[in-house]
C-alpha positions as CSV (number, residue, x, y, z in Angstrom):
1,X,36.7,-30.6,-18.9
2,X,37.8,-31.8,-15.2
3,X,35.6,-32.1,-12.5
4,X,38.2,-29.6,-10.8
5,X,37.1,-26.8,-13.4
6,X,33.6,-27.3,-13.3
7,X,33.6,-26.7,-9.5
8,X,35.7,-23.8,-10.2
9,X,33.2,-22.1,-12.9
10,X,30.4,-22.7,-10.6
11,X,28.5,-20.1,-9.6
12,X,28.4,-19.5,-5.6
13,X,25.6,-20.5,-3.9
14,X,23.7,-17.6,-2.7
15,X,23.2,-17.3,1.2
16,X,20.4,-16.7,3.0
17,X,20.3,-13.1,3.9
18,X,17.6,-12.4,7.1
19,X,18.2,-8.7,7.0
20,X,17.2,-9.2,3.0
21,X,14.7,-11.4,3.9
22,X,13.1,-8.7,6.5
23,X,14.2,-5.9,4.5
24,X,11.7,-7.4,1.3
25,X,9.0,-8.8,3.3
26,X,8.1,-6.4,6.3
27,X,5.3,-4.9,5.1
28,X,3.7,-8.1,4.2
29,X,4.7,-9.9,8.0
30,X,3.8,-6.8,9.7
31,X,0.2,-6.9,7.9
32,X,-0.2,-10.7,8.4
33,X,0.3,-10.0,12.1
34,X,-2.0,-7.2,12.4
35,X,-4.5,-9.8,10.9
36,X,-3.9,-12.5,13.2
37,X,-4.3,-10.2,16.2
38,X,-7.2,-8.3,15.6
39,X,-9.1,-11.6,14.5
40,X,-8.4,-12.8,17.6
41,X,-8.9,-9.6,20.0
42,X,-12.1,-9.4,17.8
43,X,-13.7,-12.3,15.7
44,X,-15.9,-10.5,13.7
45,X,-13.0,-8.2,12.2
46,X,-12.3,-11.5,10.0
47,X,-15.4,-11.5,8.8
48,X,-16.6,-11.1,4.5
49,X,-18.5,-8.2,5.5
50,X,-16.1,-6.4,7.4
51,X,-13.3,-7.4,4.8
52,X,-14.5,-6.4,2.0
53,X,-15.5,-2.7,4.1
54,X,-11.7,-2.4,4.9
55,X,-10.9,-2.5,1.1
56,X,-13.4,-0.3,0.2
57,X,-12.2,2.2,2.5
58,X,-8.6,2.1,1.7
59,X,-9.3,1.9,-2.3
60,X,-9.5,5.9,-2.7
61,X,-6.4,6.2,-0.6
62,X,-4.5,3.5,-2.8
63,X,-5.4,5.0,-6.3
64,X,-3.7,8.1,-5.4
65,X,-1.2,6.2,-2.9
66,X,-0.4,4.2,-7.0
67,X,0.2,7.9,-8.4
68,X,2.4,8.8,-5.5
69,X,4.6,5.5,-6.0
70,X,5.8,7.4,-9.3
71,X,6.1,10.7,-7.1
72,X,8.5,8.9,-4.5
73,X,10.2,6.8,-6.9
74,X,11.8,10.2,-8.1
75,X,12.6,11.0,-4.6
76,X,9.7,13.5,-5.3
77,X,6.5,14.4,-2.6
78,X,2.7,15.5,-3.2
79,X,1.0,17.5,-0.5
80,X,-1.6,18.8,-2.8
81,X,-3.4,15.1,-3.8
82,X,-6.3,15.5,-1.1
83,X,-7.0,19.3,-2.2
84,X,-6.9,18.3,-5.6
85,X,-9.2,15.1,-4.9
86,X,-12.1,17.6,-3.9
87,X,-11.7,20.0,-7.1
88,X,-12.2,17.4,-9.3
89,X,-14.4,15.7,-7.5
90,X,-17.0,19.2,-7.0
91,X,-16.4,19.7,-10.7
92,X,-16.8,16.3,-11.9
93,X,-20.2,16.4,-9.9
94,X,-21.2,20.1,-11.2
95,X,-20.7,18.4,-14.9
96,X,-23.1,15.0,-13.8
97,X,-25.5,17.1,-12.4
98,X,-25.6,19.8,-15.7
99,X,-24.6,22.9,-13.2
100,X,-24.4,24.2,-9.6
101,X,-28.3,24.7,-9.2
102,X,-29.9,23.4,-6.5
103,X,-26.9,21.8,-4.9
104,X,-28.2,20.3,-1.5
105,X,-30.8,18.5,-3.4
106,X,-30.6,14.4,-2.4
107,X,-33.4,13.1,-5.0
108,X,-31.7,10.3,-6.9
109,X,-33.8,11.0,-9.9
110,X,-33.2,11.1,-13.2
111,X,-31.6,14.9,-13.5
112,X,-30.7,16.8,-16.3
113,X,-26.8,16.7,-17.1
114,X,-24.0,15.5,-18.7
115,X,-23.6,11.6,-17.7
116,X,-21.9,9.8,-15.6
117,X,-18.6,8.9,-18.5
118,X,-18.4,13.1,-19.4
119,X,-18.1,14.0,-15.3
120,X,-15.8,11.2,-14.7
121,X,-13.2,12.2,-17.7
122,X,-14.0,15.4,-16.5
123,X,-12.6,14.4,-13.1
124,X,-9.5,12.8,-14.6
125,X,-9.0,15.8,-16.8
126,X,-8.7,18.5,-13.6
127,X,-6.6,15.9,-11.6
128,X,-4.3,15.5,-14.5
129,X,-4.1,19.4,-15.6
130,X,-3.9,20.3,-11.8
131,X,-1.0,17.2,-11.7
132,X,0.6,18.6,-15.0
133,X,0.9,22.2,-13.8
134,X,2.5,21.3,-10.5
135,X,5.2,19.1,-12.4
136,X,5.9,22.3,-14.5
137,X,6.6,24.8,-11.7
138,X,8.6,22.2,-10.1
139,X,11.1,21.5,-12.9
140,X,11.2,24.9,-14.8
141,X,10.7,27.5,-11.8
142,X,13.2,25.3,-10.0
143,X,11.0,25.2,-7.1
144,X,11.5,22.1,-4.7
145,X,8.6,19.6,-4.8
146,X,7.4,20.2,-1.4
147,X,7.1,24.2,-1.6
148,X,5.0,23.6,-4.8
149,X,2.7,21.2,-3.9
150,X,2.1,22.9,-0.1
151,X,1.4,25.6,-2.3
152,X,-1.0,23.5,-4.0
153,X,-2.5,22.5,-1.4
154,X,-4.0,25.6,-0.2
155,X,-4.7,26.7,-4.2
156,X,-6.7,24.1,-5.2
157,X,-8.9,24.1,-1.4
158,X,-9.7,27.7,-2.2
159,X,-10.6,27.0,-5.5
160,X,-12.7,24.0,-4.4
161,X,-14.2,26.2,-2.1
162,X,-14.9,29.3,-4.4
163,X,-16.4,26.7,-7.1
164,X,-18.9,25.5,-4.4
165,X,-19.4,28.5,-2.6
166,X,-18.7,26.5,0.4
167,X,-21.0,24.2,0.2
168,X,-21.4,19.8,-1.1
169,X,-23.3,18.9,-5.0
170,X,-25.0,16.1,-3.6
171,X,-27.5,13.7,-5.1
172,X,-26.4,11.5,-8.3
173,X,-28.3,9.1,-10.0
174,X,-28.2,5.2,-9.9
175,X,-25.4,5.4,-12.8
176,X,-23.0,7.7,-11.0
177,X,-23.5,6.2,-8.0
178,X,-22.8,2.5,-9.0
179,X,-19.0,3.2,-9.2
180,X,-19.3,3.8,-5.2
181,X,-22.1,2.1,-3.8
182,X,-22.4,-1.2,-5.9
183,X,-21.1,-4.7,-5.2
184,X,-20.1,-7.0,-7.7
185,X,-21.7,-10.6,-7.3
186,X,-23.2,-8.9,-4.2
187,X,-19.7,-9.2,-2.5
188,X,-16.7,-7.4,-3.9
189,X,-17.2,-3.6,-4.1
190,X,-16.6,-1.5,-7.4
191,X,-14.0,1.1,-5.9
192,X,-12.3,-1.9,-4.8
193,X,-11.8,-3.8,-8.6
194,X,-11.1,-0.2,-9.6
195,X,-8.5,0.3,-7.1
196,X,-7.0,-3.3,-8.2
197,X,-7.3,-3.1,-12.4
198,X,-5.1,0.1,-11.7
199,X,-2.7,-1.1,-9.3
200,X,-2.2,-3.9,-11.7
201,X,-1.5,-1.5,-14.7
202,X,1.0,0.4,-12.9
203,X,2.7,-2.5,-12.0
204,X,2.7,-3.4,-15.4
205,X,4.2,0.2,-16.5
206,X,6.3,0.5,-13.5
207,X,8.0,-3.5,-13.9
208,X,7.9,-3.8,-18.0
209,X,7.9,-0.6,-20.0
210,X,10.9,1.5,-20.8
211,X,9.1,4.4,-19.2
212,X,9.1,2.7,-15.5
213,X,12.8,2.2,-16.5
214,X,13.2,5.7,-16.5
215,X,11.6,6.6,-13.7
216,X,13.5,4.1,-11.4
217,X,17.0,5.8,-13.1
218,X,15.6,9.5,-12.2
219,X,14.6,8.4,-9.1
220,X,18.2,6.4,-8.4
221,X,20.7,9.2,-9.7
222,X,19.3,12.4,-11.7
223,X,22.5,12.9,-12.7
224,X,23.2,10.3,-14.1
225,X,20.1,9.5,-16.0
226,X,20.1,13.0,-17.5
227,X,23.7,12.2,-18.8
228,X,22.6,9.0,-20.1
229,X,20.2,11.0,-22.3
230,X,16.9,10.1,-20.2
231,X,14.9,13.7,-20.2
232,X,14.7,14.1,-16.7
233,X,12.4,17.0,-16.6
234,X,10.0,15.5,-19.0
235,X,9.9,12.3,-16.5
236,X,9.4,14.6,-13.7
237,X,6.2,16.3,-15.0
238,X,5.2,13.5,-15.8
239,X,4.8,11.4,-12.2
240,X,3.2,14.6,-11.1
241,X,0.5,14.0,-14.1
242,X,0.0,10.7,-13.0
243,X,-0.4,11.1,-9.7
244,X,-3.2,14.4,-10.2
245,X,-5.0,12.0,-12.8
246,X,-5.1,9.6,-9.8
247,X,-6.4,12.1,-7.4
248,X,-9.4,13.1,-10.4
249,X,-10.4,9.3,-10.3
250,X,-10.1,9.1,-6.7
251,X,-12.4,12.6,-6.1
252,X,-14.8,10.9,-9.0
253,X,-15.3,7.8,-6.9
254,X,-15.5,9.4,-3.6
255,X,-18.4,11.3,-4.3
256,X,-20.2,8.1,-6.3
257,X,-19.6,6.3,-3.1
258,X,-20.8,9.6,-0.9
259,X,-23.4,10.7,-3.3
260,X,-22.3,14.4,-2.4
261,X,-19.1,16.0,-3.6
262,X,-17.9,18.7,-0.8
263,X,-15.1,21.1,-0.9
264,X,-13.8,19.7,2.6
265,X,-13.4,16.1,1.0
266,X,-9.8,14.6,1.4
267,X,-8.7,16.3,4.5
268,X,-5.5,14.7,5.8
269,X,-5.5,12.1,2.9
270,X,-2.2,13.0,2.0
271,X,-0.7,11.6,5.4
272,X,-2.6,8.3,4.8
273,X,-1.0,8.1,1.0
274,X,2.4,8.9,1.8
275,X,2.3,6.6,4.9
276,X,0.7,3.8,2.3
277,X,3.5,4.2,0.0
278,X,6.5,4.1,2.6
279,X,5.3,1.6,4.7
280,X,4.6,-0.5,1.3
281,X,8.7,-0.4,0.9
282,X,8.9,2.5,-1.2
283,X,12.0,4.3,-0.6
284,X,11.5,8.9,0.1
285,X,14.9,9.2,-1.4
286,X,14.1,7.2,-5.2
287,X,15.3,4.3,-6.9
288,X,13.3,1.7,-4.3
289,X,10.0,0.4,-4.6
290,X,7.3,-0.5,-6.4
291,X,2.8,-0.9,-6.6
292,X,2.7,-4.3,-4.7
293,X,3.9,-3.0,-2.0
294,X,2.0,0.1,-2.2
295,X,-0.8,-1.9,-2.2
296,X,0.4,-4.0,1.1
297,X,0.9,-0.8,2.7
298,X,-2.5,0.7,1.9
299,X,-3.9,-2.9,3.4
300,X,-2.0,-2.0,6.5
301,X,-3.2,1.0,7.2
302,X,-7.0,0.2,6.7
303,X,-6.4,-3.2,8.8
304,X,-5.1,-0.8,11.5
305,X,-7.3,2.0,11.5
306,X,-10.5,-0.6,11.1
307,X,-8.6,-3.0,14.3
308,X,-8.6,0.2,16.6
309,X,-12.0,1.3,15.4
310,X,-13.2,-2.3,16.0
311,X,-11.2,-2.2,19.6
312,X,-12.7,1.7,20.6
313,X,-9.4,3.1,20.3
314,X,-10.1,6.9,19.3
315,X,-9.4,8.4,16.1
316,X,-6.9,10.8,17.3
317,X,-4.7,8.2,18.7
318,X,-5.1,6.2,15.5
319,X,-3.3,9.4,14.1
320,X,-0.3,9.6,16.5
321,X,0.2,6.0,16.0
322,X,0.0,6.5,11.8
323,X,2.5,9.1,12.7
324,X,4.6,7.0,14.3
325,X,4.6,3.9,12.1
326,X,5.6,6.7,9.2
327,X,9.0,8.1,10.9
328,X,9.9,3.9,12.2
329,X,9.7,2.7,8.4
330,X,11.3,5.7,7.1
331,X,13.8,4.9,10.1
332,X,14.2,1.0,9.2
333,X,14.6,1.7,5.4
334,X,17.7,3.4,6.8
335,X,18.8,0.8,8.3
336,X,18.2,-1.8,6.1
337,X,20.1,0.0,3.7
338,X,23.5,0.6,6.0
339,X,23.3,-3.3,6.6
340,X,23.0,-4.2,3.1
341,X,26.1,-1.7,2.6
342,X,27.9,-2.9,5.6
């Protein structure tokens, strides 16, 4: 073969793309700089000990932020996850403690109940019925995802709320409480390697199963997958599962870490998940995404909110600037996108 026809069957080199570039890695240069400047503004924010407190506050967030990756992915939304947290997280406790008697009671004694594995499946189980039931409405009432699931938010409040009476099931003992309170090798807390053995698996499902296939295909053209013979339907209730089995684990570990379960418990979480997920690179129309990003995203949001705590900026102006950062990524995905089409 000439050396003529070799050039010719080459390949083209592929050029350096800076809106790709930006496009794939924002997330992760925006964190990196929020870093740098709140280690400088205040030294002791790069500190072990505050570190490791950012993860642990963002790791209930991110296991339901790694359900709601699913959710978006199918160009889908869940209002409900922070309503749904504090069911399952009042009747995981209920089951731990062997009953609603004597409620307020702090002693971490020895108490008659169920253990610790029985109220955490427990959890799982409500999150994932509670999950299930909204996927169902949504695909065979024909009810758009955000109607149901602002629906569900108020349902499963008021049922938190009638199951407590109002009020928290507060003191565990050392078992239950080890999945929020204890440190591994007297560093690294357990909500945190919980948080990251389950943004791994997703990953995994998501990047190498036919399922996360799927639920890219749904997610890029409905249409389309559902003439390709995918079960769309079926792969819609199911992101909905997994996101309410998330929000079970999430409401399990919550109260560990709290040592009270309350009916009031993930209040506003939903804002800090969906900002998690879209700021991680996760596309609201489908098709676009994935769990490392999720998982940069729900870094992001804990560097930020711990840098303004750390800098006495005031919780409500952290929200208004959460707020904002929300509309400007779902703004630059936008834009991203017309550049890559232009």
């Amino acid at each position: 073969m000439s050396e003529a026809s070799l050039t010719r069957t080459k390949a083209p080199a592929r050029q350096f793309s800076v809106i790709d570039f930006v496009g794939r890695f924002a997330p992760l240069i925006f964190l990196i700089a929020l870093v740098i400047v709140f280690g400088v503004q205040q030294p002791r924010f790069l500190s072990s000990l505050n570190l490791f407190n950012v993860m642990r506050q963002i790791s209930i967030t991110g296991l339901i932020s790694i359900g709601m990756t699913f959710v978006i992915l199918t160009s889908g939304i869940d209002l409900s996850v922070g309503s749904l947290l504090a069911l399952s997280g009042l009747i995981c406790a209920a089951v731990a403690k062997g009953g609603t008697e004597n409620t307020l009671s702090l002693s971490t004694a020895e108490e008659v109940g169920y253990g610790v594995t029985l109220a955490a499946l427990t959890a799982m189980a409500v999150g994932t019925a509670g999950g299930m039931v909204q996927g169902l409405a949504i695909t065979q009432l024909g009810v758009p995802p955000f109607v149901v699931t602002l629906g569900g938010l108020s349902i499963f409040r008021g049922m938190a709320l009638l199951f407590s009476n109002g009020g928290p099931i507060s003191g565990f003992n050392e078992q239950f409480r080890f999945w929020g309170q204890e440190k591994v090798m007297d560093q690294v807390p357990v909500p945190v390697i919980v948080f990251i053995v389950f943004a791994v698996l997703a990953h995994i499902v998501l990047r190498y199963t036919r399922y996360g296939r799927h639920v890219y295909a749904v997610g890029g053209n409905p249409e389309a997958a559902r003439l390709s013979g995918l079960n769309v339907n079926l792969i819609l209730v199911s992101v909905y599962t997994i996101v309410g089995f998330f929000s079970g684990l999430a409401g399990f570990v919550l109260a560990a870490r709290l040592n009270s379960a309350e009916a009031v418990a993930g209040q506003g979480y939903e804002l800090d998940v969906i900002a998690s997920v879209v700021i991680g690179g996760t596309s609201l129309f489908g098709g676009e995404g994935g769990i490392p990003g999720t998982v940069i995203g729900a870094m992001l949001i804990g560097v930020l909110k711990n840098g303004l705590v750390l800098m006495n900026v005031s919780s409500y102006t952290q929200q208004i600037v959460i707020g904002v950062i929300i509309v400007l990524a779902v703004a630059f995905d936008r834009f991203i996108k017309s550049k890559r089409r232009a």
